[in-house]
N, C-alpha and C positions, 0 to 999 in steps of 0.2 A: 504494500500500500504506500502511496507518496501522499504529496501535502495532505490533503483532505479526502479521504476515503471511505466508505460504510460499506458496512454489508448486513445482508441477515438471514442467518438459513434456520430454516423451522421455527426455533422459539430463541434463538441467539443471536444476542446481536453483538456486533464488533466495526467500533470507531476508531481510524487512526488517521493522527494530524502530528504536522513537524508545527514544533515551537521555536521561535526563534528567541532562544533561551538556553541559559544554563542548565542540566537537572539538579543541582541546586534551587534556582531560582523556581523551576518549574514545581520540585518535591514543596518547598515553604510555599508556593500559591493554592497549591491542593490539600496541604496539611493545616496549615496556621491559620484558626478564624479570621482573624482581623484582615487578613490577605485574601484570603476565598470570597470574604462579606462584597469586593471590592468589584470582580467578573463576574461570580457564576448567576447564572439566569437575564446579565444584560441585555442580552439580542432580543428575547421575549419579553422584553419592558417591565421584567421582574427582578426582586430585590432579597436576598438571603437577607430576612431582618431574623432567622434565629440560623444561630452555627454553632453548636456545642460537638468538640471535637476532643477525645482522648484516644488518640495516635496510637496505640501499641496492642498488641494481641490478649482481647478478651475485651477491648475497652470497646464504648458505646459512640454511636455519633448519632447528631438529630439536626435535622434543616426544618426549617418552614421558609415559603416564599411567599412574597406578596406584592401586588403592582407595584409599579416603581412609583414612590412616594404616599405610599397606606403602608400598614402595621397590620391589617385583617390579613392572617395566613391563609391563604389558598391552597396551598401544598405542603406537605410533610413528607419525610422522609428518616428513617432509622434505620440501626442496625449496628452489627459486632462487628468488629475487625477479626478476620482470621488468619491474617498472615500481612507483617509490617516487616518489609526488609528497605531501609532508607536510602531514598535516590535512586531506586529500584524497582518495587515491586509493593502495591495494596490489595489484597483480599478483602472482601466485608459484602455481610448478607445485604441486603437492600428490602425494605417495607416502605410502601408509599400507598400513603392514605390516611382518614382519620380514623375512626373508631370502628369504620369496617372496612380495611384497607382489601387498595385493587389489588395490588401488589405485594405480595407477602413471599418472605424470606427465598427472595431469589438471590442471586450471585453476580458479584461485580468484581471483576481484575483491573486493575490501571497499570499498565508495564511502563516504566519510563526507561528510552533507551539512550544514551550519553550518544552523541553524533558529534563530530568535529566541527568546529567553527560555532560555539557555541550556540547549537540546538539539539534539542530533543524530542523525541519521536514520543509521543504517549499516546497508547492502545488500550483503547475501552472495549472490555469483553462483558457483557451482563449476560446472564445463561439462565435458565428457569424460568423464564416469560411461562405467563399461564395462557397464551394463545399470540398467534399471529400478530392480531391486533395491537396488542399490548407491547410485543418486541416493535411493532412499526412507530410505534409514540415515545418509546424509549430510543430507538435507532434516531427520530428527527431531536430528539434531547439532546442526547450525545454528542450529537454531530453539533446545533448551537453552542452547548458549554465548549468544548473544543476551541469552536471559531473564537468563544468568548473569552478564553484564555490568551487566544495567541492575540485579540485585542489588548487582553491587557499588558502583554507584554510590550506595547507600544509605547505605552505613556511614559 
C-alpha cells in the first residue's frame, strides 16, 4: 500500500497512509491525549472532547466525539490495550456505542513503520466487524483519521 490506501475483505478492514513524520512524533500523536484531542475526527467536523488514554497492556482507553464546537458526545469508543510495543506496534479491543453498543469488542492493530527521510507508514487493521456494513463505516473512518493525522503533521 502507498500514501493513502484501504481495503476491506469480509469483515476486515485495513488502512494504510505514509506520514510525513517521525515515528516518534507519529507514536506521541496517537498515544498522548493532549496531542490526539488536537487531529482525530477533524475532517468530519468532529472534536475528541473526551480522550482518557492509559498506554500499556491491560490498561483502558475511552473517546467521545462531538461536532466541532459542542460538548454533546455523539460517539464513544472503549476498550483494552493488548499489546503496546512503543514506536511500533498497538493492539486494543474496540467498543463503539453507548449503552447498546454497535460495535463490540472487535480488534484494532496500528503498525507504525520507521521509513527514511522522516516518515512513517501507519496501518490500521480492525478485524471483527459484525457485518459488511459496519467494516465499510469503519474502513471511511480510518481512512479520514489517517488523512487527519498526516494534516496535523502540517502545522
Amino acid at each position: 500500500m502507498n500514501a493513502a490506501q484501504s481495503r476491506s475483505t469480509s469483515n476486515t478492514v485495513i488502512v494504510s497512509q505514509l506520514i510525513p513524520a517521525s515515528v516518534d512524533q507519529v507514536w506521541s500523536a496517537w498515544t498522548v491525549p493532549s496531542i490526539k484531542k488536537r487531529w482525530w475526527g477533524r475532517s468530519e467536523n468532529l472534536e475528541l472532547v473526551l480522550c482518557e488514554m492509559d498506554v500499556r497492556v491491560g490498561g483502558n482507553y475511552r473517546y467521545g466525539m462531538a461536532q466541532h464546537g459542542s460538548k454533546d458526545v455523539l460517539a464513544a469508543a472503549h476498550g483494552v490495550y493488548q499489546q503496546v510495543e512503543p514506536n511500533h506496534l498497538l493492539v486494543y479491543t474496540w467498543t463503539w456505542g453507548g449503552d447498546a453498543p454497535l460495535v463490540k469488542d472487535t480488534l484494532v492493530t496500528v503498525l507504525f513503520e520507521e521509513l527514511s527521510g522522516d516518515q512513517t507508514r501507519v496501518t490500521v487493521t480492525h478485524e471483527r466487524q459484525p457485518s459488511a456494513e459496519v467494516a465499510d463505516i469503519h474502513q471511511d473512518g480510518w481512512t479520514h483519521m489517517l488523512a487527519d493525522l498526516v494534516l496535523h503533521t502540517r502545522f
